[in-house]
C-alpha positions in Angstrom: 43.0 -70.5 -4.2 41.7 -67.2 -5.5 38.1 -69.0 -6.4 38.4 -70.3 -2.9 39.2 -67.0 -1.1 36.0 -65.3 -3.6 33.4 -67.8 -2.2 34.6 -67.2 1.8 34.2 -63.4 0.6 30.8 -64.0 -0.7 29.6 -65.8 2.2 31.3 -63.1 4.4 29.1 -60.8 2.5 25.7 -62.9 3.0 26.7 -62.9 6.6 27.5 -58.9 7.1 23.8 -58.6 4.9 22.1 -60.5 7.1 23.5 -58.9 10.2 22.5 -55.4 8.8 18.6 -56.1 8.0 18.2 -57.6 11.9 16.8 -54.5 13.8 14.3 -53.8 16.5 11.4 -54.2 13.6 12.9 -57.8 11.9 14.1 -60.7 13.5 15.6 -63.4 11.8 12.3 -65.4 11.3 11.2 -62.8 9.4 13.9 -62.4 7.2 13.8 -63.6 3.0 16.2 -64.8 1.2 15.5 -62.5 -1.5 16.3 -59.8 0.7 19.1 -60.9 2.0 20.5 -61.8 -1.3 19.9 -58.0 -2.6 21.5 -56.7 0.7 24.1 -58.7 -0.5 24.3 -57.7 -4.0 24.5 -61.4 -5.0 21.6 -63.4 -7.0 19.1 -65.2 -5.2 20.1 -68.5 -6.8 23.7 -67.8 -5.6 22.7 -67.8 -2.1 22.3 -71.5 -2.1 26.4 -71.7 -3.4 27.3 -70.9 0.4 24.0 -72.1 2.5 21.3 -74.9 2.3 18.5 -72.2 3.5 17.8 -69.2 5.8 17.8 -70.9 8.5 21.4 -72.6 8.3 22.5 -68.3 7.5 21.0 -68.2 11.4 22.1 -70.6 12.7 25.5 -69.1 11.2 24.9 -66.0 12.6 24.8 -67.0 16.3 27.4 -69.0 16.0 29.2 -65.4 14.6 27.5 -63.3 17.1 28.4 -65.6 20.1 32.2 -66.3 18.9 32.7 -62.0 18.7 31.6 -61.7 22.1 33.6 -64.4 23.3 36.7 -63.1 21.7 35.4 -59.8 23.2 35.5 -61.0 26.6 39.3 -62.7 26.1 40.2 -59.4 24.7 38.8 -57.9 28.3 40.8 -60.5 30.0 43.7 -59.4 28.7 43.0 -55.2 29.6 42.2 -57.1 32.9 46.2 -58.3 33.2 47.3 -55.1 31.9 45.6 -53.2 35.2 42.4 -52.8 36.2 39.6 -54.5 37.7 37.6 -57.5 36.3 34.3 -56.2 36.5 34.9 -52.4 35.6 36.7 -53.5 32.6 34.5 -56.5 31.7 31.1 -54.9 32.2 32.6 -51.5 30.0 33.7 -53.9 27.6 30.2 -55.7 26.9 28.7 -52.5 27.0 31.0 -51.0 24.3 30.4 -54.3 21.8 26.7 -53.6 22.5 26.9 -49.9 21.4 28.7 -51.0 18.3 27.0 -53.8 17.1 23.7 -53.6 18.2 22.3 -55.9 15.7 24.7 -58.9 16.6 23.5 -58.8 20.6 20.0 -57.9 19.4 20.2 -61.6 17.3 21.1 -63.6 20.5 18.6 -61.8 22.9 15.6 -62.5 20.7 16.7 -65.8 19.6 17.2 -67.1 22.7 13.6 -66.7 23.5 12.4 -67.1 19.4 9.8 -69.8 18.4 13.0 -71.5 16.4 13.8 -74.3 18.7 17.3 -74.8 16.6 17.9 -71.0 16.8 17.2 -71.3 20.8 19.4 -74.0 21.4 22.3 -72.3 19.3 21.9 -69.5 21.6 22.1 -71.7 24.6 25.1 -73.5 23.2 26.9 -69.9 22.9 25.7 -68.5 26.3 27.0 -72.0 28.1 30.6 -71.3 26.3 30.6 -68.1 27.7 29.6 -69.4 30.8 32.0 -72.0 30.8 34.4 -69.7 30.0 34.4 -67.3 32.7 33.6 -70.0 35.6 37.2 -71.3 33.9 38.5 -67.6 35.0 37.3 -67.9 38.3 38.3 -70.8 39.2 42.3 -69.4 38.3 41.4 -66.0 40.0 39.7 -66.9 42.7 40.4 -70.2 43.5 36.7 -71.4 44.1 35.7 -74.8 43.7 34.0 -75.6 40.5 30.5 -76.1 41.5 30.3 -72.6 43.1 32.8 -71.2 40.5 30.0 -72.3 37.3 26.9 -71.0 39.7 28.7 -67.6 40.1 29.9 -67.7 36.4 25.8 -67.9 35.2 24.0 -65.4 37.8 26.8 -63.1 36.6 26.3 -64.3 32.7 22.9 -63.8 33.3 22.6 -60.4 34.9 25.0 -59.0 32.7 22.6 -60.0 29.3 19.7 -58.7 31.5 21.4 -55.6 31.8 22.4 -55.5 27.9 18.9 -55.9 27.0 18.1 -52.7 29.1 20.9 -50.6 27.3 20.5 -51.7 23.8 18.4 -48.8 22.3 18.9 -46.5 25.6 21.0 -43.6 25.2 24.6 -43.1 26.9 23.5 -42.0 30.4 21.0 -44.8 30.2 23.8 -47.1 29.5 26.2 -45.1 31.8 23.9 -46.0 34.5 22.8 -49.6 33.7 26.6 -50.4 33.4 27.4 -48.7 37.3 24.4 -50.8 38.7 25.0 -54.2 37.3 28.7 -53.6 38.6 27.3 -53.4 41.8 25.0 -56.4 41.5 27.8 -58.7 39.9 30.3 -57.1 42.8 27.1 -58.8 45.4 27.4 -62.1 43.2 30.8 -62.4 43.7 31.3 -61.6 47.7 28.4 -64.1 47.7 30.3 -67.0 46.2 33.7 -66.3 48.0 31.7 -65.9 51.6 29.7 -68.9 50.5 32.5 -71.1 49.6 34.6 -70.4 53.0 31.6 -71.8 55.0 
């Protein structure tokens, strides 16, 4: 067990490397495993103990990056419940996770555009969890049908990473007013599929 529980720490280790070289210079395509492996404090050869090659660590590392903002978001959910609105507290919430791990969002904006086709379409596997996700909520909350519950779920899903794209490497009154105008946009999304759905 304790050999067990000394390789998940290594590869934890790889992971939390990896995430601290990404920044607005290096993307993941540029990235060595030589480098990574010294971030790391491990030997190169070591590396391949925990994954085939660099690009199985990315594909790891979206799959990371997308599951903490997911849990995020549930976390939201639940300050939601506790009192307060949905898009105050979610959009403040997205905001905060971008302010404190800018390197994790900074992975799925650029891959989702990247020249990696597997990268891409991990980041468009995340994004349609997190859509699904939230067209799940609204169909609870609001009771709108599914079809205009999922189109709601991605012009909000979409604005929202728009707008966390704009904030990333802005300073807090740039983010402080980024986060009060998409507010008002997703509020316009959302009257929009209500009004639209009682036609």
């Amino acid at each position: 067990m304790k050999r067990q529980e000394q390789k998940l720490q290594t590869r934890q280790r790889i992971v939390d490397a990896a995430f601290s070289l990404l920044n607005e210079d290096k993307s993941l395509s540029a990235m060595s495993l030589r480098e990574v492996a010294r971030e790391a404090g491990i030997a190169p050869t070591s590396f391949y103990g925990h994954f085939t090659d660099i690009n199985e660590l990315g594909l790891t590392l979206v799959d990371e990056a997308g599951l903490a903002l997911r849990q995020l978001m549930r976390q939201a959910r639940q300050r939601i419940e506790a009192g307060g609105g949905v898009i105050d507290i979610s959009v403040d919430t997205f905001m905060e996770f971008i302010t404190d791990n800018k390197n994790v969002f900074r992975l799925l904006l650029r891959e989702h555009t990247g020249t990696s086709g597997a990268f891409r379409a991990a980041v468009a596997r995340e994004i349609q969890h997190f859509i699904e996700e939230l067209s799940d909520y609204i169909v609870l909350q609001l009771k709108l049908p599914r079809s205009i519950a999922t189109m709601q779920a991605e012009a909000m899903v979409k604005l929202v990473f728009s707008a966390g794209a704009e904030a990333l490497d802005s300073d807090k009154p740039c983010v402080d007013e980024t986060a009060k105008r998409v507010k008002l946009q997703l509020r316009f999304v959302q009257l929009g599929a209500v009004k639209y759905a009682s036609r």
